[in-house]
N, C-alpha and C positions, 0 to 999 in steps of 0.2 A: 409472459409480459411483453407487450408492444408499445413503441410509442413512435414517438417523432425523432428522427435523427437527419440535422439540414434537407427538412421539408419531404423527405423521402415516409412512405411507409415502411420503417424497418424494424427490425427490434431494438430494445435498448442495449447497449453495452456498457457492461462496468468491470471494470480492472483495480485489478488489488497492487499496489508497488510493495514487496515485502523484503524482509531480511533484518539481518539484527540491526540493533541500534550504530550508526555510523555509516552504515554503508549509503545515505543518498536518498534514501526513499524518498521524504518531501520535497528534494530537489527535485526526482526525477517524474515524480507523480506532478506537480507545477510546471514542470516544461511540459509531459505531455498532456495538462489541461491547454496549455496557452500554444498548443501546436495542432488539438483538434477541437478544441469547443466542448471538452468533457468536465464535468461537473466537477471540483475539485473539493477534497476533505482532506483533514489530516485525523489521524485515528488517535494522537495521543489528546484532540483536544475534546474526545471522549471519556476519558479518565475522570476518576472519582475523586475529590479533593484528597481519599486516603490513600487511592493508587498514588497518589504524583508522592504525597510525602514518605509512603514507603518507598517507591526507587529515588528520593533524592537523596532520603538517607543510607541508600547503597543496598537496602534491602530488596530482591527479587519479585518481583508478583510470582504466587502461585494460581493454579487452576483456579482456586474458590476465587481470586479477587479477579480471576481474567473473565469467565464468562459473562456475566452482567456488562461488562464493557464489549466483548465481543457482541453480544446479544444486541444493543444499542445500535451498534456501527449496520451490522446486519438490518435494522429496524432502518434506519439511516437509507443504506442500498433499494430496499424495499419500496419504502414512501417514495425516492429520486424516480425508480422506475416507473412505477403508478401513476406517476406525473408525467412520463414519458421521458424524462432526463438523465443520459448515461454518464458515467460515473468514474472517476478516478481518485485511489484514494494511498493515501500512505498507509501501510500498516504492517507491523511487523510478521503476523500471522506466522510464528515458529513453526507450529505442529498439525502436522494434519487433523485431528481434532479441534482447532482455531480455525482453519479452515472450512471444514466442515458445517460450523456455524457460522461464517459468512456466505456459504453459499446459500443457510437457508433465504439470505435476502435476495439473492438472483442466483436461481442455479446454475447459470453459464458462466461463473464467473471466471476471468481470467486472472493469472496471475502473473508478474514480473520479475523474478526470485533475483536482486543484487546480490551477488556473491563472489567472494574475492578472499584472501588470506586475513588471519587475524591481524597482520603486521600492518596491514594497508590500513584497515578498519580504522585499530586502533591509533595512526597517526591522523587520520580523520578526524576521530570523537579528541584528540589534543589541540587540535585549531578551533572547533567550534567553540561560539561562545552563548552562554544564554541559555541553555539546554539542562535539563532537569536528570538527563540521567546519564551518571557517572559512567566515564570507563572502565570502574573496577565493575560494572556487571557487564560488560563485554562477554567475559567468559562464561559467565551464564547462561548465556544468551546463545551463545557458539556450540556449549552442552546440552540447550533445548534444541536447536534447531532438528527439523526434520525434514530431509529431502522430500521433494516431490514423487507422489507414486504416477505410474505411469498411466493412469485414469485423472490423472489432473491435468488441469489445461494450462501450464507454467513453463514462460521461455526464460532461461535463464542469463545472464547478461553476467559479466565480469565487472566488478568494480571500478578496477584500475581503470577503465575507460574514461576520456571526459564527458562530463553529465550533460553535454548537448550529443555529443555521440550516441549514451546512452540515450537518450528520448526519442533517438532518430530510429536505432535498432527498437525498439519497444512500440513505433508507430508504426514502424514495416514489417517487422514482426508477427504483428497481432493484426497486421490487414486496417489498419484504421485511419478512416479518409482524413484529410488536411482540412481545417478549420474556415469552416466560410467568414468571408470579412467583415467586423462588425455592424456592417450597417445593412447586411443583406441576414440577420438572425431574426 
């Protein structure tokens, strides 16, 4: 897939921000849209009216209710690149199998694995507010997790960072130019 990236002939790029719930991701995927001009999603506003009310009632999503939502988000990456627009998205993506099916939407896809102690996390997910999924599946989430194999393209970052820190490491990182200024897109 090719498209346009600040007027250059290049490929597109899309980057996955992942990690369990708390650790930052849509913070960290929203700074690095508004720091290179990358297409920004959020992966929970994917979800199935029945995915949200199983985890708000503290119930886990399993495989059967995660694919169809990974599939989508995937579909998602797909369509953006086709159009020539690269991508930054939040999404938990635990298991290399979740992965997996996000690459079928771009197979370069990169990833940003937030990761840092439960301890951190979990006083994270106790300030936010508004948010649908409880901290009692913190630990579920911590028991899915799947590190990175080493055929994946995933820089890993510490939480405890602050989340302009973080956007900084994750733009330099991944080699990803600085955002041309609105009025020259």
């Amino acid at each position: 897939m090719t498209g346009e990236w600040r007027g250059d002939a290049r490929p597109t790029r899309h980057v996955v921000v992942m990690g369990v719930s708390g650790a930052g991701k849509t913070t960290v995927a929203r700074g690095i849209s508004a720091a290179t001009g990358l297409t920004f999603a959020e992966a929970d506003e994917f979800h199935s009216p029945e995915n949200v009310a199983r985890m708000r009632s503290g119930v886990p999503l399993d495989d059967t209710t995660r694919w169809p939502w990974l599939s989508d988000i995937a579909g998602w990456i797909a369509d953006r690149g086709a159009e020539g627009r690269s991508t930054v998205l939040a999404c938990s993506a635990l298991k290399r199998s979740y992965r997996d099916v996000l690459r079928q939407g771009a197979p370069h896809l990169d990833f940003v694995h937030l990761h840092g102690s439960a301890e951190v996390i979990r006083a994270r997910m106790a300030r936010r507010e508004g948010h649908y999924m409880p901290a009692s599946l913190l630990e579920s989430q911590l028991a899915t997790l799947e590190p990175a194999e080493p055929d994946e393209s995933v820089l890993v970052l510490d939480v405890s960072l602050a989340p302009q820190a973080l956007v900084a490491a994750a733009v330099e990182g991944l080699g990803l130019p600085a955002s041309i200024p609105m009025g020259e897109r």
